[in-house]
C-alpha positions in Angstrom: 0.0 0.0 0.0 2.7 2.8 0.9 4.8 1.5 -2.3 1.2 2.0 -4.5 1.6 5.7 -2.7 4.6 6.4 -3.3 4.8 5.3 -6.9 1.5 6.8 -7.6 3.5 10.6 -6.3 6.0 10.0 -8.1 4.0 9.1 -11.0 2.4 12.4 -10.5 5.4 14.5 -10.4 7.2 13.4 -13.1 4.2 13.8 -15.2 3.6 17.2 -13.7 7.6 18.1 -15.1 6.9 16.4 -18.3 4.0 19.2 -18.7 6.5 21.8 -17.5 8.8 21.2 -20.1 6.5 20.7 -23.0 4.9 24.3 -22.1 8.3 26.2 -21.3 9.5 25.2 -24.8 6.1 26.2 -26.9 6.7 29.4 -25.3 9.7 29.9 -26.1 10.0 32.6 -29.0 12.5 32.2 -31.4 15.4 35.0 -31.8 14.4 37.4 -34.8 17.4 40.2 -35.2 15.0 43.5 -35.1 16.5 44.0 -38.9 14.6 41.5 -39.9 11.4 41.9 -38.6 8.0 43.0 -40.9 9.3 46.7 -39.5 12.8 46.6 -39.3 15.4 48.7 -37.3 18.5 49.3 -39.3 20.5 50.4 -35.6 22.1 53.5 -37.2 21.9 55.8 -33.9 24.2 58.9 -33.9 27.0 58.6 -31.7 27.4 59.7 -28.1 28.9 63.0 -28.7 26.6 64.3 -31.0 25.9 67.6 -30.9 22.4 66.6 -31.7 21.5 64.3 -29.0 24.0 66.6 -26.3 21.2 69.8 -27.1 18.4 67.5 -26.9 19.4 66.4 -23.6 20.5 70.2 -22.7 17.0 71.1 -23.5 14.8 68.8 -22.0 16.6 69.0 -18.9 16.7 72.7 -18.5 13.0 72.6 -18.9 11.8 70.0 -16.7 14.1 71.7 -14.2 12.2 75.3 -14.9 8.6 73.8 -15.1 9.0 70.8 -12.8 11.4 71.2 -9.9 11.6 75.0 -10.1 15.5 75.3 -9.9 16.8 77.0 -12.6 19.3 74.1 -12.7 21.2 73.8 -16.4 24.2 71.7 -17.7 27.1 73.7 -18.9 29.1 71.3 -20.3 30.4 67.8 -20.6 33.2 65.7 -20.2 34.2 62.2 -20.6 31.7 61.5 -23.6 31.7 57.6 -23.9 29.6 54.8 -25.4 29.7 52.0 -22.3 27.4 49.8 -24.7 25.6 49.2 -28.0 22.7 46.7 -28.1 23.9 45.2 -25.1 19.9 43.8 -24.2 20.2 41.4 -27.4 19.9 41.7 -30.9 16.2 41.3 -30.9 15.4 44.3 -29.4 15.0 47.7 -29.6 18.5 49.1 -30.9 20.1 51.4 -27.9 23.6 52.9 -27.5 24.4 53.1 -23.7 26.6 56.0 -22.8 27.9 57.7 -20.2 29.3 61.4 -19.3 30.6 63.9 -17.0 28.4 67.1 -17.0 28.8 70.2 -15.5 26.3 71.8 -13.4 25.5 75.4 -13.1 25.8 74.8 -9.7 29.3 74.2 -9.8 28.9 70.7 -9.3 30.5 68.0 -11.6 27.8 65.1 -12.1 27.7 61.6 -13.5 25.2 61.3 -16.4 24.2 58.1 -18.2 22.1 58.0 -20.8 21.0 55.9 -24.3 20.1 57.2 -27.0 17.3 54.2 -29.2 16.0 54.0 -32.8 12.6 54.8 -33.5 11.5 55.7 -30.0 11.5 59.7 -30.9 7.5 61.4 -31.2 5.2 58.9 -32.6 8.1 56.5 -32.9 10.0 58.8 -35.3 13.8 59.6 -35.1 15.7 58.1 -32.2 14.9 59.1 -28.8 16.4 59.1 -25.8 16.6 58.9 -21.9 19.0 60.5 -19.5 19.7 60.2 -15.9 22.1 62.4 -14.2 23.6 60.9 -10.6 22.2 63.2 -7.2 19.0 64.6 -9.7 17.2 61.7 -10.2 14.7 63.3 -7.2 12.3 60.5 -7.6 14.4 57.6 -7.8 12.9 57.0 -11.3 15.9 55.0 -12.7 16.9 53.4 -9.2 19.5 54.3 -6.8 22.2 56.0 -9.1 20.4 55.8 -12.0 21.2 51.6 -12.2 18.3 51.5 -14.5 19.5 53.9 -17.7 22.0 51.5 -17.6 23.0 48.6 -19.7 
């Protein structure tokens, strides 16, 4: 009787696995590059030091600074300007480049900014868009404790 039991468990849970693994792998998806998908990325981003994506940052900031947080905080410059990583969440995703600067504050602090700049994620999925995070201003802990999540 405890052997019929027994058997009859472990009957039960290897059937049980047997299910586990037959679901786990029709639910796997299959890796599709994003340039090859029925609207394909081509991941031509501009690069981190772009005077285009450096203003576009500038901007943004200086305004949700003005309207948002009323400080009159601006960045003055930048140094360091480096790419720390380029589709580094897999090739079928969204196409980022990961980068990662010093800026200068009109504060006359020196901050650490990350940021990524991805394809088709401008207004209405036009242009490339991006997403900064600037270490000691992230006031509501948006992208994590120092900005962890603007990273790769």
């Amino acid at each position: 009787m405890k052997k019929a039991v027994i058997s009859l468990v472990l009957a039960g849970f290897v059937s049980a696995l047997a299910q586990g693994a037959l679901v786990s792998a029709t639910q796997a998806r299959p890796l599709t590059p994003a340039e090859r998908r029925y609207q394909p990325y081509d991941g031509s981003l501009p690069f981190c030091d772009d005077a285009n994506v450096l203003r576009k940052i500038d901007d943004r900031f200086q305004s949700r600074e003005k309207e948002y947080w009323s400080s009159g905080l601006a960045i003055v410059g930048y140094e360091g300007v480096r790419e720390i990583g380029y589709r580094k969440t897999g090739l079928d995703y969204i196409p980022r480049r990961y980068c990662k600067a010093r800026v200068f504050m009109s504060d006359q602090k020196v901050r650490e900014m990350t940021y990524w700049v991805g394809e088709n994620l401008g207004p209405i999925g036009i242009g490339w868009g991006i997403e900064w995070c600037i270490s000691g201003l992230d006031r509501n802990y948006a992208y994590g404790l120092d900005c962890q999540a603007a990273r790769p």
